[in-house]
C-alpha positions as CSV (number, residue, x, y, z in Angstrom):
1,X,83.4,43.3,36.9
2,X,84.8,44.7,40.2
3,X,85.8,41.0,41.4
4,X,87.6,40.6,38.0
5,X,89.6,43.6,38.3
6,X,90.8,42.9,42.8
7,X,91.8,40.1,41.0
8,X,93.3,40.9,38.4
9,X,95.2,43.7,40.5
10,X,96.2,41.0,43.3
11,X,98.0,38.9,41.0
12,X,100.0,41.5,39.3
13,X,101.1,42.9,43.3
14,X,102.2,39.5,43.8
15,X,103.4,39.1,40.9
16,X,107.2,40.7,42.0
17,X,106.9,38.8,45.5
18,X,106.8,35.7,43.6
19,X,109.8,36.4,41.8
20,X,111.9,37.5,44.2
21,X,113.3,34.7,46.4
22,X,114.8,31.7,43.8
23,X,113.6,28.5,45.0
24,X,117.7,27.9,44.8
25,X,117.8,30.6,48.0
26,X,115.1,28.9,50.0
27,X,116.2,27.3,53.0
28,X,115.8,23.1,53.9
29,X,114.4,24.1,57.5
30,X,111.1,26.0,57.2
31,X,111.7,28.1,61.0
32,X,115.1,29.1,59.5
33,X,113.3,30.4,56.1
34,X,110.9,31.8,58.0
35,X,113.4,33.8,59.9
36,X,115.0,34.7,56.8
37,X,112.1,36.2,55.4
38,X,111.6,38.2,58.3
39,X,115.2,39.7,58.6
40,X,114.5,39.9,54.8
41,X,111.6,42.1,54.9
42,X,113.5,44.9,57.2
43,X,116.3,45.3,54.6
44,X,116.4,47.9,52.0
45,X,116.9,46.7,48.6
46,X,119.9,49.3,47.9
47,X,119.5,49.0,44.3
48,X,115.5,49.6,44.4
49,X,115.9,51.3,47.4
50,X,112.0,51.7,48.2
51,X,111.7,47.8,48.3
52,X,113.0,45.0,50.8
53,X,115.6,42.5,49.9
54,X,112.5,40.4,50.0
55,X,110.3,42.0,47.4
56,X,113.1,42.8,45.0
57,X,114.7,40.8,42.2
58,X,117.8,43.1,41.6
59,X,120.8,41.2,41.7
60,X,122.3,42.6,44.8
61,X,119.3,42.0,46.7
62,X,119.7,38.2,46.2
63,X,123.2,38.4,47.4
64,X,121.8,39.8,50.6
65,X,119.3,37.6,50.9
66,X,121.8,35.1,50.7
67,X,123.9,36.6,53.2
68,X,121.3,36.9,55.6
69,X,120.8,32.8,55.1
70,X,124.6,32.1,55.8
71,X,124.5,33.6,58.9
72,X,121.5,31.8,60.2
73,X,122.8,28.8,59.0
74,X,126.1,30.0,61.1
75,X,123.7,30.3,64.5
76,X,123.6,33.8,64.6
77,X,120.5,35.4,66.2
78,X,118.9,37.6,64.0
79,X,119.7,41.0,65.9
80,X,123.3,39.7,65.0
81,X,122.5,38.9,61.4
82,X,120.9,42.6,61.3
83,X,124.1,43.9,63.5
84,X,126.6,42.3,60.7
85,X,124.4,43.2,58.0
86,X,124.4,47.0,59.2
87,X,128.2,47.0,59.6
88,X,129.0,46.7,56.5
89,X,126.3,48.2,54.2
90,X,125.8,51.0,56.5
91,X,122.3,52.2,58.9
92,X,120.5,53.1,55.4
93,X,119.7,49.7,55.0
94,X,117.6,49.2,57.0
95,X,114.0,49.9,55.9
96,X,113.3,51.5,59.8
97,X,116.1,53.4,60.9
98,X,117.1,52.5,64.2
99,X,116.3,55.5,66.9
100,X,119.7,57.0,67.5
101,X,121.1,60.1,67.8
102,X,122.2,59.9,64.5
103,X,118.6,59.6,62.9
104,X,116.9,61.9,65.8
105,X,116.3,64.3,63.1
106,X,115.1,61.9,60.9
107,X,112.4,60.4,63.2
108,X,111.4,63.8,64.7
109,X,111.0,66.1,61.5
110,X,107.6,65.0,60.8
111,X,106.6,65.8,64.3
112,X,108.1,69.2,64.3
113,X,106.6,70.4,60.4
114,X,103.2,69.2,62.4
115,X,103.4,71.0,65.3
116,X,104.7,74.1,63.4
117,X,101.9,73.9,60.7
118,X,100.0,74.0,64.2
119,X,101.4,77.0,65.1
120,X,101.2,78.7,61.7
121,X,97.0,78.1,62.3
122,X,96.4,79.3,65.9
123,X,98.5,82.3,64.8
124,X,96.4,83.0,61.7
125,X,93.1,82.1,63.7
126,X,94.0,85.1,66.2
127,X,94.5,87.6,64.2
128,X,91.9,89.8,63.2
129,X,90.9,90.3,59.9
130,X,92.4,93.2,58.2
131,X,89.9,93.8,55.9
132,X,86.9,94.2,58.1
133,X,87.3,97.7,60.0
134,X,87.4,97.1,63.7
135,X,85.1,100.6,64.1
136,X,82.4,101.7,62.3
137,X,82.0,104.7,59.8
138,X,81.2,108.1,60.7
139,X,78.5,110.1,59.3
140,X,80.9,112.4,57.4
141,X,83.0,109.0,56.5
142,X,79.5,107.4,55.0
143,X,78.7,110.3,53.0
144,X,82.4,111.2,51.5
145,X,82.3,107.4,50.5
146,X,78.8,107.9,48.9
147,X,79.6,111.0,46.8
148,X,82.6,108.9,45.4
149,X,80.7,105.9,44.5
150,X,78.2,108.5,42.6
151,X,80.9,109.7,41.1
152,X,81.9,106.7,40.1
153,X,79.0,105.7,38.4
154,X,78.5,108.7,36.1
């Protein structure tokens, strides 16, 4: 029953990857493709925008995919098909923002909501409880807090 179900659950995951290149996109040489798909699979879908050119089906993402295969079939390297690509959609689509200052906050804000959440517990775990007292209770104290609890109770 489990085996039915992985596979049942594969096949509808690959299900959109199978869809998404046309066999009309594919290139003759199978290094080129192969580059393709790689450049491919760092580009954001900017329809989908949670997907790679590769993965999705939306129409602009085959016009980039496309794109991307022009310029390998014009020789460029693929940093330059990434570089051209870039310049003229813009940094968001690329699926890993490049480390720049322009995304420093982007790639550091995780780091700094964990190391604050860090802080926020050692400060918590030093201070002392406010609702245990830090001395004990007189004599007088224990017997003022006894003859209100009797009272209390009748």
């Amino acid at each position: 029953m489990i085996a039915t179900l992985l596979t049942i659950w594969a096949l509808f995951a690959a299900a959109p990857m199978a869809l998404a290149v046309q066999p009309g996109e594919m290139l003759a040489d199978p290094a080129l493709e192969q580059r393709a798909r790689n450049i491919s699979a760092e580009l954001r879908c900017l329809v989908c925008q949670n997907q790679s050119i590769d993965d999705s089906d939306a129409p602009l993402a085959g016009d980039l995919r496309r794109l991307v295969r022009e310029r390998l079939e014009a020789h460029d390297s693929d940093q330059q098909v990434l570089d051209y690509v870039v310049a003229r959609y813009g940094e968001f689509v690329l699926l890993n923002p490049r480390f720049e200052l322009s995304t420093i906050l982007l790639w550091l804000t995780p780091v700094l909501v964990l190391l604050g959440g860090l802080v926020l517990v050692v400060r918590s775990a030093g201070k002392k409880d406010a609702s245990s007292p830090s001395t004990p209770l007189t004599e007088q104290e224990k017997a003022k807090l006894d003859s209100i609890l009797t009272d209390q109770r009748r």
